[in-house]
N, C-alpha and C positions, 0 to 999 in steps of 0.2 A: 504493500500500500504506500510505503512511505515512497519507496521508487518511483511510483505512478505519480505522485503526489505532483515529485521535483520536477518529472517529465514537462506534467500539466504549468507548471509551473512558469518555466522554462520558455515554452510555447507560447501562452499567454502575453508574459511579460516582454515580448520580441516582436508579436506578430507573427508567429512563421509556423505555424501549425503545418500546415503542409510541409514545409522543407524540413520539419524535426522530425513528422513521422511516416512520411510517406517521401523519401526523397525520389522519388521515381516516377512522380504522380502526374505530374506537369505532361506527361507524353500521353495519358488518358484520358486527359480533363478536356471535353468538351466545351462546359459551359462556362462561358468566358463571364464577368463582374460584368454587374447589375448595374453599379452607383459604385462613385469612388469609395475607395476602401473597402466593396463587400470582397467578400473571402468566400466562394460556392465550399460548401463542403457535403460529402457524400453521408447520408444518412449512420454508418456508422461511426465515420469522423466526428458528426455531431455529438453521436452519443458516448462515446469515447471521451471529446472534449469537456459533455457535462458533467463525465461521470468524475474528471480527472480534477478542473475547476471547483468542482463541488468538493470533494475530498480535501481541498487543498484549504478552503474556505473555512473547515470545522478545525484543521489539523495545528493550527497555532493562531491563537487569539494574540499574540504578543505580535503577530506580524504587520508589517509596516503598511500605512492606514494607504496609499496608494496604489500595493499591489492585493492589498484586500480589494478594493473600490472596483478595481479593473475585473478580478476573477468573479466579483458578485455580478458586473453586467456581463459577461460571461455568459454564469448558469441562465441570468435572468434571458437570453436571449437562443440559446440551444434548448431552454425548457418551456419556453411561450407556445409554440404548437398550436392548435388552432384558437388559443383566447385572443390572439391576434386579431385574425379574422371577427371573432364576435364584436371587438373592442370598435374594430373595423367600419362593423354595419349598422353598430349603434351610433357610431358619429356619422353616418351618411343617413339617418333618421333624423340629424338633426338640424337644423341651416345654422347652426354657428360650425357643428361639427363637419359640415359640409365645406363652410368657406375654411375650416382651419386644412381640409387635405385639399385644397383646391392650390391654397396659398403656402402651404407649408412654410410657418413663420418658424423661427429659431429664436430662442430666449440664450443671450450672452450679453455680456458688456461693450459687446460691439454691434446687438441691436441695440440695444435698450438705451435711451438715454437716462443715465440713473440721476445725473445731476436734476433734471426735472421732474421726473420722479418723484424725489426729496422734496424738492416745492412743494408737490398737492398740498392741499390743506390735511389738516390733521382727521385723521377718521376714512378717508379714502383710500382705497387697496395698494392706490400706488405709492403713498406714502407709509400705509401699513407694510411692506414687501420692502421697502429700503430699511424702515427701521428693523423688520424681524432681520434680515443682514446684517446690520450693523449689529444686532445683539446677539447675533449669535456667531458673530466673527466667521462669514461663511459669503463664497462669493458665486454666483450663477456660471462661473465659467469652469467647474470641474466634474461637468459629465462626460464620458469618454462616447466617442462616436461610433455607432452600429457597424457592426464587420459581418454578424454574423445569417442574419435573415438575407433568403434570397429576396422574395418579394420587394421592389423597390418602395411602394406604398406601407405595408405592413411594418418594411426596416424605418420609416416613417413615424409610426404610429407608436414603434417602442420609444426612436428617438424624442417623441414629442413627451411621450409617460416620463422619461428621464426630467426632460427641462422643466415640468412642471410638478416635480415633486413635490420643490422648494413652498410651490403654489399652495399645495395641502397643508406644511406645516403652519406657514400661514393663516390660510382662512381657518384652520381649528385653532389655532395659537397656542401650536406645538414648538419648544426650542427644538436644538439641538442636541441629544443626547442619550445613552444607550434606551433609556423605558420610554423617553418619546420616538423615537425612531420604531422602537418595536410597535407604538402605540399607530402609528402612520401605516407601518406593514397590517397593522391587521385590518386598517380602515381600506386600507386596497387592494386586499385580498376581498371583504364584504363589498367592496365598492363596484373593482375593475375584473378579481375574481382570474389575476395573473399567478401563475404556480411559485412563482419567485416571490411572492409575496408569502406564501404559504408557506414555503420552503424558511424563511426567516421564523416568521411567527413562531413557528413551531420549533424549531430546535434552540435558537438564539436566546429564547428567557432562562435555558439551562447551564448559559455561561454567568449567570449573573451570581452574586449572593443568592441568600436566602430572604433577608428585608424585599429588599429590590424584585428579586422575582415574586413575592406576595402583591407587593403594589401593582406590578405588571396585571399578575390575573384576578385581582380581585377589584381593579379600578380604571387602569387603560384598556386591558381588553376587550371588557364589557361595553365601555364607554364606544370606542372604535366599532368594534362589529354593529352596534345596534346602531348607530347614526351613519356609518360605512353602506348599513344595508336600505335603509331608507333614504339617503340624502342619493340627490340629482348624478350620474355617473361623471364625474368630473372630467374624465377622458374629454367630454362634446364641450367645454367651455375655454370659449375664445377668451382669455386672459386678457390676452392685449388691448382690445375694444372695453375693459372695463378698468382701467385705471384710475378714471376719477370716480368712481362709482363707490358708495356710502359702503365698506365692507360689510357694517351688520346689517344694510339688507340686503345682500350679496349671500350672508348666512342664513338669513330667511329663506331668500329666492331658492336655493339650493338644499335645505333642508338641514342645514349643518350651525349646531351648537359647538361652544367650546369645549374641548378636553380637562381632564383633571390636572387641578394647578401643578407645576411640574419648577425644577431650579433652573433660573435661565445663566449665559455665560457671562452677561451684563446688563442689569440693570436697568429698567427703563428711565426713572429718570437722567441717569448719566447719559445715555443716547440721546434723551431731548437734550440735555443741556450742549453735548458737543455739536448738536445739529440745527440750535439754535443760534449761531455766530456767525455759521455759514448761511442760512436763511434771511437775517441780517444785513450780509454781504450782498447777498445777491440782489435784494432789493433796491 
């Protein structure tokens, strides 16, 4: 196992899945990339690579938080199968989810103007979404990009569930950290109903303490599935058209209450006060 591990490992963190284990493959591969960067891989490549990613995932919790991030969108993408597709046909049910695979927007610091952003007035998403940023010392530019769905639309549809993750901690006002993160898995597992979602929930509370994992299932998880299962599928909601828009009736519209109070990284008032000089300035 450990061998398989370092393998997956290996692969992963290179790109080169094919040249580490099939160096011979290139003379059989018909199907040439989809979208820059897909990687075609043959149905047991796939499952070979989840089995290997996945292993590698449980096998050291002390492992460095960037090639964690990478092997988890990974699994998340060799285990999606057909929720893709469902996720798929629920946004073409919807005309926001309609225009977002028409227009395929990107959430980065090189869309978004964050400096304006920051302006909204206080209480709008878009300035709600700069300040959960800034308090949770955390920037929209470190999701790694789809290799591994052939589908060009589908490879779409994950990369857009990645950018908008951020979105969910967010509108639930969840920080960043292990019992809220697990708390966001379980609301989109109820939500969106992605096996990588599943895959967390369930194994990830059993690295934690004993305090820690009690709060998990006796207060986030509850919380998550039951407003996860009722609230609007977030997948179809154009973020971007709603930036100035009142976040708690955004909570309404969507069917979504706050989460259980949780520790944040910093401070809310300390965020206003730093973003108040710059607000200031800008005027």
């Amino acid at each position: 196992m450990a061998s398989l591990c370092r393998l997956a490992t290996r692969a992963v963190s290179k790109k080169r899945f094919l040249t580490s284990f099939f160096p011979e493959r290139a003379r059989f591969l018909t199907t040439a990339p989809a979208y820059p960067g897909h990687i075609p891989l043959t149905w047991f490549e796939n499952a070979f690579l989840l089995v290997g990613a996945g292993l590698m995932t449980l096998a050291d919790s002390r492992r460095g938080v960037t090639l964690s991030l990478d092997l988890v969108a990974v699994v998340g993408e060799t285990s999606a199968g057909p929720s893709l597709r469902r996720l798929r046909d629920i946004m073409l049910e919807s005309p926001e989810g309609r225009r977002i695979l028409k227009q395929r927007p990107r959430i980065s610091t090189s869309t978004l103007d964050m400096n304006k952003l920051a302006q909204l007035p206080e209480g709008t998403f878009g300035h709600a979404y700069t300040t959960w940023l800034e308090r949770c010392r955390v920037t929209p530019d470190t999701r790694a990009p789809v290799h591994y769905i052939d589908d060009p639309e589908l490879a779409y549809v994950m990369q857009r569930y990645r950018e908008c993750h951020d979105f969910y901690h967010c509108i639930c006002n969840m920080p960043v950290n292990v019992e809220s993160e697990l708390a966001i898995k379980y609301f989109e597992l109820a939500n969106l109903g992605l096996p990588m979602a599943g895959f967390s929930a369930a194994l990830y509370p059993w690295r934690l303490n004993g305090t820690k994992r009690h709060k998990v299932f006796s207060e986030y998880a509850p919380w998550a599935l039951k407003c996860g299962s009722s609230a609007r599928s977030l997948i179809t909601v154009f973020w971007e058209e709603r930036w100035d828009q009142n976040i708690k009736d955004m909570q309404r519209e969507f069917g979504i209450w706050d989460g259980p109070s949780a520790k944040w990284p910093k401070p809310l008032k300390e965020t206003r006060e730093k973003q108040a000089p710059a607000e200031g300035t800008e005027k």
